[in-house]
C-alpha positions as CSV (number, residue, x, y, z in Angstrom):
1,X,0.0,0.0,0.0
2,X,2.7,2.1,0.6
3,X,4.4,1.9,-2.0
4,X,1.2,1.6,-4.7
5,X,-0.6,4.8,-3.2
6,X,1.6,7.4,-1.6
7,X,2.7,9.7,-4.4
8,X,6.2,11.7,-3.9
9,X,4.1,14.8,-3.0
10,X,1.7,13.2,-0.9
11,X,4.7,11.4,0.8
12,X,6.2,15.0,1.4
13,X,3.1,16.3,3.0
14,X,3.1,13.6,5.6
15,X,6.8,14.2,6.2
16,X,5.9,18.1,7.0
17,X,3.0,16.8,9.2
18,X,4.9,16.0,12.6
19,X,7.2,18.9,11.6
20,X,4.2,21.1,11.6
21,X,2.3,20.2,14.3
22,X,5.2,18.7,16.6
23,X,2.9,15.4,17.1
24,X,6.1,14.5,19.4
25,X,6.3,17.7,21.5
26,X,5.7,18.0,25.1
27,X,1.9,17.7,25.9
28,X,1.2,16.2,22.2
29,X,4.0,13.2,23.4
30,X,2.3,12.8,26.9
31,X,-1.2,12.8,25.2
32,X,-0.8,9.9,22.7
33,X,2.0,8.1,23.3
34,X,-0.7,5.8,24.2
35,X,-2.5,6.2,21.5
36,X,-2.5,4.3,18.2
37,X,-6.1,5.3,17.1
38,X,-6.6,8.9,15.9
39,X,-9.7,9.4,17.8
40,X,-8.2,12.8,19.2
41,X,-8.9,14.4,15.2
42,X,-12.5,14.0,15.5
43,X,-14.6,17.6,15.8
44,X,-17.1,17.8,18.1
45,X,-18.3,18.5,21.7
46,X,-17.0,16.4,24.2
47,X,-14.6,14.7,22.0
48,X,-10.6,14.2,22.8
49,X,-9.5,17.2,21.0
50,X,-11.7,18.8,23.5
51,X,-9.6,17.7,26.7
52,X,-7.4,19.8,28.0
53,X,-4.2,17.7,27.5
54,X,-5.2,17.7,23.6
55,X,-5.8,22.0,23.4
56,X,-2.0,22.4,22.7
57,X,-2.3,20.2,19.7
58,X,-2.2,21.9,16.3
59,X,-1.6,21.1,12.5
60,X,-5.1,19.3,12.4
61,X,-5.3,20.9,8.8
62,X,-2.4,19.7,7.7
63,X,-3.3,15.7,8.3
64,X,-6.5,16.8,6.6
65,X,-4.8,18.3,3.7
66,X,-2.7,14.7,3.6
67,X,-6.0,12.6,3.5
68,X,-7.8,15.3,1.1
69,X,-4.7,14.4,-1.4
70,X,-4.3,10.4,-0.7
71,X,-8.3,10.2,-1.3
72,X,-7.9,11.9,-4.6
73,X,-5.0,9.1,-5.3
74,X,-6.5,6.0,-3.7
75,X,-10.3,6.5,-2.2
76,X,-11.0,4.4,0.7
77,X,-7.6,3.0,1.1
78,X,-5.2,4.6,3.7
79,X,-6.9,5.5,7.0
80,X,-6.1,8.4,9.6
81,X,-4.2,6.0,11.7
82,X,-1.9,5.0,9.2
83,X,-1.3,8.4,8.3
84,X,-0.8,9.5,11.7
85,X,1.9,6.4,12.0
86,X,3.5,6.8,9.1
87,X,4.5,10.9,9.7
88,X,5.6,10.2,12.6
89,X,8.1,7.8,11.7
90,X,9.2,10.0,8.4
91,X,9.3,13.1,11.0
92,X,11.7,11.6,13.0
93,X,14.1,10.6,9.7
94,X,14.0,14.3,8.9
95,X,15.3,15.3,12.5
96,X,18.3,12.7,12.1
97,X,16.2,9.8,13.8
98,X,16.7,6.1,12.0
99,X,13.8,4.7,10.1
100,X,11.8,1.6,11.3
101,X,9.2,-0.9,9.1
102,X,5.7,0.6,10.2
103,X,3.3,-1.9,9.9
104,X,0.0,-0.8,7.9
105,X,-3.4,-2.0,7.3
106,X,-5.0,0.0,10.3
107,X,-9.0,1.0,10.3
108,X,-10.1,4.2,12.1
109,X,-12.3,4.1,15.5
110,X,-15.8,5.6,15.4
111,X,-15.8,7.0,18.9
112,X,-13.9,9.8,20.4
113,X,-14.3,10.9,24.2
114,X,-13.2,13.4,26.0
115,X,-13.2,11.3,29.0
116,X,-10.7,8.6,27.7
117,X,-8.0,11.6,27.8
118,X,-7.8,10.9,31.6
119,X,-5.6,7.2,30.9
120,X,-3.2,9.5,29.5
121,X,0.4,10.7,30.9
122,X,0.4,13.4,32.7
123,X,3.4,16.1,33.2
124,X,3.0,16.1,36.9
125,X,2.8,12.1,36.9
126,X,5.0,9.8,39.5
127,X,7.0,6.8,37.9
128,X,5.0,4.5,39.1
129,X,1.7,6.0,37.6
130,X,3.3,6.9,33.9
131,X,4.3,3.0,34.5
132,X,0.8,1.5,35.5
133,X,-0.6,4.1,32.8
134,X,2.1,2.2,30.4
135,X,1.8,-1.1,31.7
136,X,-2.3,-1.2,31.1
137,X,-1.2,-1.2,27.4
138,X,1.1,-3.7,27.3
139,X,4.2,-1.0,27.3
140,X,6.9,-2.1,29.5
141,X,9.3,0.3,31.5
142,X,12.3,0.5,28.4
143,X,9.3,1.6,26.4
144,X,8.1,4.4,29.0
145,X,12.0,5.7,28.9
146,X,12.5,5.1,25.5
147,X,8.8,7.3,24.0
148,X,9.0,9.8,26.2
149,X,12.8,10.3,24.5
150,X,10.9,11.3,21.8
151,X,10.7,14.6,23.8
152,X,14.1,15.6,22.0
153,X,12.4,17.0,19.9
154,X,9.7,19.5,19.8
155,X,8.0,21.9,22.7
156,X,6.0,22.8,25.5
157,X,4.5,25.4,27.4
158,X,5.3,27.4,30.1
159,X,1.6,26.5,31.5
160,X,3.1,22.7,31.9
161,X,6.3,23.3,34.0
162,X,6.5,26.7,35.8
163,X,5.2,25.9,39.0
164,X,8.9,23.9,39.2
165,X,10.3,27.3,39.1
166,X,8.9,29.3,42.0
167,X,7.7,28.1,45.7
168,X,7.8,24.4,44.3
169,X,8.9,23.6,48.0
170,X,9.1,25.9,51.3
171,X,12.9,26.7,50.1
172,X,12.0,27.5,46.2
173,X,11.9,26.1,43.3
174,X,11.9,22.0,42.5
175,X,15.4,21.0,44.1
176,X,15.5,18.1,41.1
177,X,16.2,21.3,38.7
178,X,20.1,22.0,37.7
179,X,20.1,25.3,40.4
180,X,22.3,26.8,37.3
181,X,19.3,26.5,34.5
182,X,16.6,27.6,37.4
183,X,17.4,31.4,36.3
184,X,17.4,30.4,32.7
185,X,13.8,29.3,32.8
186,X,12.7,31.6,35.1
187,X,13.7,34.1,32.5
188,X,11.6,31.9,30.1
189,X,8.5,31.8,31.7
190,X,8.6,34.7,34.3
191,X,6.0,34.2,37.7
192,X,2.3,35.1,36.2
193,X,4.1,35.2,32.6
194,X,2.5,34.2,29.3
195,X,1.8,30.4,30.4
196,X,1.2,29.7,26.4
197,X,4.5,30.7,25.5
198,X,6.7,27.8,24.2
199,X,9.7,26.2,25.3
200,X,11.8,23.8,24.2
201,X,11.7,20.2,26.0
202,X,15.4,19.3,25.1
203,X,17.1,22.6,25.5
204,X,20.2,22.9,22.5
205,X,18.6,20.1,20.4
206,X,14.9,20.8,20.2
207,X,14.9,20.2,16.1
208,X,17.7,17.1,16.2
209,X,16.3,13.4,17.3
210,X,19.2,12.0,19.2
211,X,19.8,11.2,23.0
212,X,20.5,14.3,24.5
213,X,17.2,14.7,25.9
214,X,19.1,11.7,28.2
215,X,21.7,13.9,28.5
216,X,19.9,17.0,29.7
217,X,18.3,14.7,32.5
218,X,21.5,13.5,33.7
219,X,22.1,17.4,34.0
220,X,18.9,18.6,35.9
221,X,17.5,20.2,33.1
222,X,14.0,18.1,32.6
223,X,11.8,20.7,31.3
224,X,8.8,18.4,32.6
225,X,8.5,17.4,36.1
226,X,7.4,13.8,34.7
227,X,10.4,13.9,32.5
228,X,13.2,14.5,35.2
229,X,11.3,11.8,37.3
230,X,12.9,9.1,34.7
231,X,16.5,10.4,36.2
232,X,15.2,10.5,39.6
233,X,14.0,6.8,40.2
234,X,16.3,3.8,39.8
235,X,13.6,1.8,38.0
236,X,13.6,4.0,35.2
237,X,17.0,5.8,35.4
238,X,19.0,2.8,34.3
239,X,17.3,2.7,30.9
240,X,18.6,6.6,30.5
241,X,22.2,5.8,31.9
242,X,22.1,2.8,29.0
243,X,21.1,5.2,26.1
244,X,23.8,7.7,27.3
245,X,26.4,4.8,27.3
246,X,27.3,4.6,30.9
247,X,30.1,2.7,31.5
248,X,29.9,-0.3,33.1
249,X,26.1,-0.7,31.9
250,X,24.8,-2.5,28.6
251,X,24.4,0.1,26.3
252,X,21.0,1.0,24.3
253,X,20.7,2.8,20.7
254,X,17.9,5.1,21.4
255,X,17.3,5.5,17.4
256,X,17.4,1.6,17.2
257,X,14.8,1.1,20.4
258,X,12.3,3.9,19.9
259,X,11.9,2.8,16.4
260,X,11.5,-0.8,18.3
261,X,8.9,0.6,21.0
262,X,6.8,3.0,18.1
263,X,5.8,-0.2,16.4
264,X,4.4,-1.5,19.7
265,X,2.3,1.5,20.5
266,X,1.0,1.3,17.0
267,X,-0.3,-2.1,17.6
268,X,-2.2,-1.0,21.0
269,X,-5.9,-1.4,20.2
270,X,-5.3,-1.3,16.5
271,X,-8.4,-2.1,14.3
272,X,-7.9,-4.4,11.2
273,X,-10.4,-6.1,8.8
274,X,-14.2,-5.2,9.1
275,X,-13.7,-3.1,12.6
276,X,-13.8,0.0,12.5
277,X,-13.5,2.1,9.1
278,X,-11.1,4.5,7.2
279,X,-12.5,7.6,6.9
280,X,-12.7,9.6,3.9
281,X,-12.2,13.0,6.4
282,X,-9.8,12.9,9.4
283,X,-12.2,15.1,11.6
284,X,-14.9,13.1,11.2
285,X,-16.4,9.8,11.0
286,X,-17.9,8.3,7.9
């Protein structure tokens, strides 16, 4: 299919697509890295783009500019979800990332509800919630470390994270934070500042898909308070001392393993055969 129905230019819109509207940035990373459906494009009241975790999403127009131009091509062939998986993986070849088989076939789901946005990460989340959250979808704890890596690339907003930066504790800000980069982001996202404005998740390398989001964590300089958790507690800090190559630990390839652990969210509650549909719009059902 891939291969029979994606023209060069349509190909090329898909690749801009993640680019565009950073599918892989802070909140939009935390909101469906549990998601392999794309019930969150869906219009309507009291669907998923509706939750607040899904507002800071953006570039709807551009998947429906992608299906728009693959209907033209093939009609009733390539559905939202494989459109969705697809980008993503091209997205991360054009930041530098490696390329990974993405399997295709997917139907699209019928129902979207703002309620189901509660199952997903959260920025303020423990390890051992963002690990049951994971675990309930058959994502093990190299596959929380290894997505949530795909935070070196893209942004957040200061909305997310600057509580960390002032009366976090009765001494100041979150002591987890590098004391040195506290001044840096205060200048960011000042006290009662712009909480829309956006910040970079892997500060230096926000446009390059490679491991020094890792490195930054090591540092102290998690942008996300969910983020810096993975350096924090030993369960999950090994997996980022292995992708930075620690000595004395067996390394990882984070290219090699988030390709690896993409394919498995894909496959979380995928429809196939007569369930579901593909839809000839994005936003809404058939």
């Amino acid at each position: 299919m891939e291969g029979n129905c994606f023209s060069q230019r349509v190909i090329l819109v898909t690749l801009l697509l993640l680019i565009v509207a950073t599918l892989l940035e802070g909140q939009g990373t935390r909101a469906h890295v549990l998601k392999s459906s794309p019930s969150v494009l869906i219009d309507g009241p009291n669907t998923e783009k509706t939750a607040p975790p899904n507002q800071v999403l953006r570039g709807y127009e551009v998947i429906d500019d992608a299906k728009t131009q693959l209907e033209s091509t093939c009609p009733g062939v390539v559905s939202c979800a494989d459109i969705l998986a697809l980008a993503a993986r091209d997205s991360v070849v054009e930041a530098g990332g490696a390329t990974w088989a993405v399997p295709t076939g997917r139907r699209d789901g019928r129902v979207s509800l703002a309620s189901n946005a509660g199952n997903l990460p959260g920025f303020r989340d423990t390890i051992d919630v963002q690990k049951q959250k994971f675990s309930a979808k058959g994502l093990d704890t190299q596959d929380l470390v290894t997505l949530v890596g795909g935070h070196t690339i893209g942004t957040t907003a200061c909305q997310f994270f600057s509580y960390r930066l002032y009366n976090f504790t009765s001494t100041g800000p979150d002591p987890s934070i590098n004391p040195s980069f506290v001044s840096q982001l205060q200048a960011l996202c000042p006290k009662n500042g712009d909480g829309s404005r956006k910040i970079e998740l892997d500060t230096g390398s926000a446009t390059r898909f490679d491991n020094s989001f890792f490195a930054n964590l090591r540092d102290g300089k998690g942008i996300l308070e969910s983020d810096q958790r993975l350096w924090t507690d030993d369960s999950t800090k090994t997996f980022v001392q292995r992708f930075l190559g620690i000595g004395g630990l067996l390394g990882l390839m984070f290219n090699v393993e988030f390709g690896k652990s993409m394919v498995k969210m894909s496959n979380i509650e995928v429809k196939t055969g007569t369930a579901g549909e593909i839809r000839k719009v994005c936003s809404k059902v058939n």
